[in-house]
Phi, psi and omega in degrees: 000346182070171192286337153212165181251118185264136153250118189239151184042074198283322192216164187280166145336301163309316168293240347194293158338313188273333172321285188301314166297322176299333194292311192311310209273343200272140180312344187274349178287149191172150157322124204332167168241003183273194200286182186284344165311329183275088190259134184057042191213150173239146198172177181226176178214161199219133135236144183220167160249167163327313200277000133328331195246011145294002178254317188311297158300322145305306211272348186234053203301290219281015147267028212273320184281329150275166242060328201245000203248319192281294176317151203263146196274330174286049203226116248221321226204120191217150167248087177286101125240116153318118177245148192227129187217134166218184203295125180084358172302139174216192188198106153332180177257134163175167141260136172319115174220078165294324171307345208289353186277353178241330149250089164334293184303349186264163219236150199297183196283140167343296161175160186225154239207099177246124189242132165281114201264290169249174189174126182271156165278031139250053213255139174202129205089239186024017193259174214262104187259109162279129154233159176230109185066031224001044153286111213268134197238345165162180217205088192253123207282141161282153191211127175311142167056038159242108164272149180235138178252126139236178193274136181299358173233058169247148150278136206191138191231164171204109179354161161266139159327119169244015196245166145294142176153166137277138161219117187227123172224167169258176191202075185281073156324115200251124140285127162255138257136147177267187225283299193351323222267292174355296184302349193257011179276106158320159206256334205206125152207152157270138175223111205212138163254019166271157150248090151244169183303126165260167175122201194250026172231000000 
């Protein structure tokens, strides 16, 4: 893969309307749960396992075609969030370990698969900074219907936003863990700062 893979006009059109609308309507989008890097920004998170990931789908039918597009088949153990950035929204520099609240040992992911959903057309910031060893390895403008593969041990940031707008994306975290790590990953969970019911049921 090189340090990252561009898929460009990953899906019709039709999908990606139902996508964004659908992201927009779930009870579960609210201010991030995720860490302080995520500044001003909203979203939700679904961790699942393989055996999992027939529950993903029932309960998240319109993720269902990304899902089949992204996922790495040797990959076990995955972090599903929709992210939402609007003016002055950024994302610090860090790399991914989101499993980590659940296994302390695992090491970052395996690689993570960012599908651009909405994105306005004046967009000025927001764009996808990769490094390694604060080496800067690329610099990705988002563009609708562009997916991107990169390696799960990049450090990767995302400009503030200077624009009135959406910039909506899906996001995947890909794992590989042996079985030990494996065991300690929930098969199904939602992770949300809306109030609504949460958990795998």
């Amino acid at each position: 893969m090189g340090y990252y893979r561009l898929q460009p006009r990953a899906f019709s059109p039709v999908y990606l309307t139902d996508l964004a609308g659908q992201i927009l309507a779930s009870p579960y989008l609210a201010i991030n749960n995720l860490n302080r890097d995520f500044v001003a920004t909203r979203g939700f998170s679904v961790v699942f396992t393989r055996a999992g990931l027939a529950t993903v789908r029932r309960r998240f039918p319109f993720f269902g075609s990304y899902l089949d597009l992204a996922l790495v088949e040797e990959c076990n153990a995955f972090y599903l969030n929709p992210l939402l950035l609007e003016e002055n929204s950024r994302v610090d520099p860090h790399i991914d370990r989101s499993l980590r609240s659940y296994c302390k040992t695992i090491e970052p992911p395996f690689a993570v698969s960012v599908l651009y959903v909405q994105v306005p057309t004046d967009l000025e910031g927001g764009e996808l900074v990769l490094s390694r060893a604060r080496r800067p390895v690329g610099r990705i403008r988002p563009e609708i219907n562009l997916l991107v593969h990169f390696q799960g041990d990049l450090t990767h940031a995302v400009e503030r936003m200077r624009v009135c707008g959406r910039r909506l994306s899906l996001v995947c975290e890909q794992y590989q863990l042996d079985e030990e790590q494996l065991a300690q990953i929930p098969e199904f969970v939602i992770e949300s700062r809306a109030a609504v019911r949460r958990g795998g049921y």
